[in-house]
C-alpha positions in Angstrom: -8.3 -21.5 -12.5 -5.0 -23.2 -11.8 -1.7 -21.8 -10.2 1.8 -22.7 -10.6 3.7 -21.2 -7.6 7.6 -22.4 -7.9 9.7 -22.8 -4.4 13.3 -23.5 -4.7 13.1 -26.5 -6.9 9.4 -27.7 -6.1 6.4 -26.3 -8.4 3.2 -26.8 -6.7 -0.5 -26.6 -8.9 -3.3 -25.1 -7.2 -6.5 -25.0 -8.3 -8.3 -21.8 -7.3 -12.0 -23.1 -8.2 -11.8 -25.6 -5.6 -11.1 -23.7 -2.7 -14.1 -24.4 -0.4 -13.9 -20.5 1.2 -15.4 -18.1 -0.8 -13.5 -15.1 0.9 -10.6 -17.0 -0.1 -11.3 -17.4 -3.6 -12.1 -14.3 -4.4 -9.3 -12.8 -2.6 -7.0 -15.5 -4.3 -8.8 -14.9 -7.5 -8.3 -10.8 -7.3 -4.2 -11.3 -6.3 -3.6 -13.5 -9.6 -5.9 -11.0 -11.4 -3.2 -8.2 -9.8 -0.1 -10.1 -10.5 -1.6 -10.6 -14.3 -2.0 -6.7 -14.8 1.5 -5.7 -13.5 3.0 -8.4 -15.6 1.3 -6.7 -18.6 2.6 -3.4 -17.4 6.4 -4.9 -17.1 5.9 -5.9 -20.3 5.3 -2.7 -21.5 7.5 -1.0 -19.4 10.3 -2.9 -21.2 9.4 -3.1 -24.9 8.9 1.3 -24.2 12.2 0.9 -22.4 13.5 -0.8 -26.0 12.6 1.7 -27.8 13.3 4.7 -26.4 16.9 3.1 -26.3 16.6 2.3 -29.8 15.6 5.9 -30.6 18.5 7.5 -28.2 20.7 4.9 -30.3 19.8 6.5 -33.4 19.8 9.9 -32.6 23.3 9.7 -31.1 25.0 7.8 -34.7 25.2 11.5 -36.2 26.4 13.3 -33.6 30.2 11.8 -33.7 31.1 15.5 -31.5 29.5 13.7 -28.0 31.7 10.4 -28.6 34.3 10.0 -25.2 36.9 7.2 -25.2 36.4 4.7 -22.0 39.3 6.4 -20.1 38.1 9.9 -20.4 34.2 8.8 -18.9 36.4 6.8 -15.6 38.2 9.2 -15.3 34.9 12.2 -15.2 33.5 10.1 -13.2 36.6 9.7 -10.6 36.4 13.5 -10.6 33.0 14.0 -9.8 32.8 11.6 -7.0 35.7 13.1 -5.2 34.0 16.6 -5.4 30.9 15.2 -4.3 32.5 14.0 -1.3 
């Protein structure tokens, strides 16, 4: 199995089947195995992220009552940090 790990401006290739110390391997083998699951789970995090947005999108186009102008969301927010102070 080969690795890319990027520094700064250098990429550097590692091939994991050739290291010589089998505690090393496997470790090496179990952290790419690792970094491979939570970059399925980012993935996932962000296309449920997407839509849930979408959905909050949608739901909010009929409800014209809950639109605020810029100026008016400033300034509740001004107020609410100088009462949480």
């Amino acid at each position: 199995m080969i690795v890319s790990i990027t520094n700064d401006d250098q990429t550097t290739a590692f091939d994991i089947s050739n290291i010589a110390d089998e505690q090393v391997k496997q470790e090496a083998t179990v952290i790419v195995q690792k970094v491979g699951n939570l970059q399925v789970i980012i993935e996932a995090l962000d296309f449920a992220s997407r839509a849930h947005r979408g959905g909050l999108e949608e739901l909010l186009k009929g409800c014209d009552e809950a639109i605020v102008e810029a100026e008016e969301v400033e300034t509740e927010e001004e107020s609410s940090e100088e009462t949480s102070d």
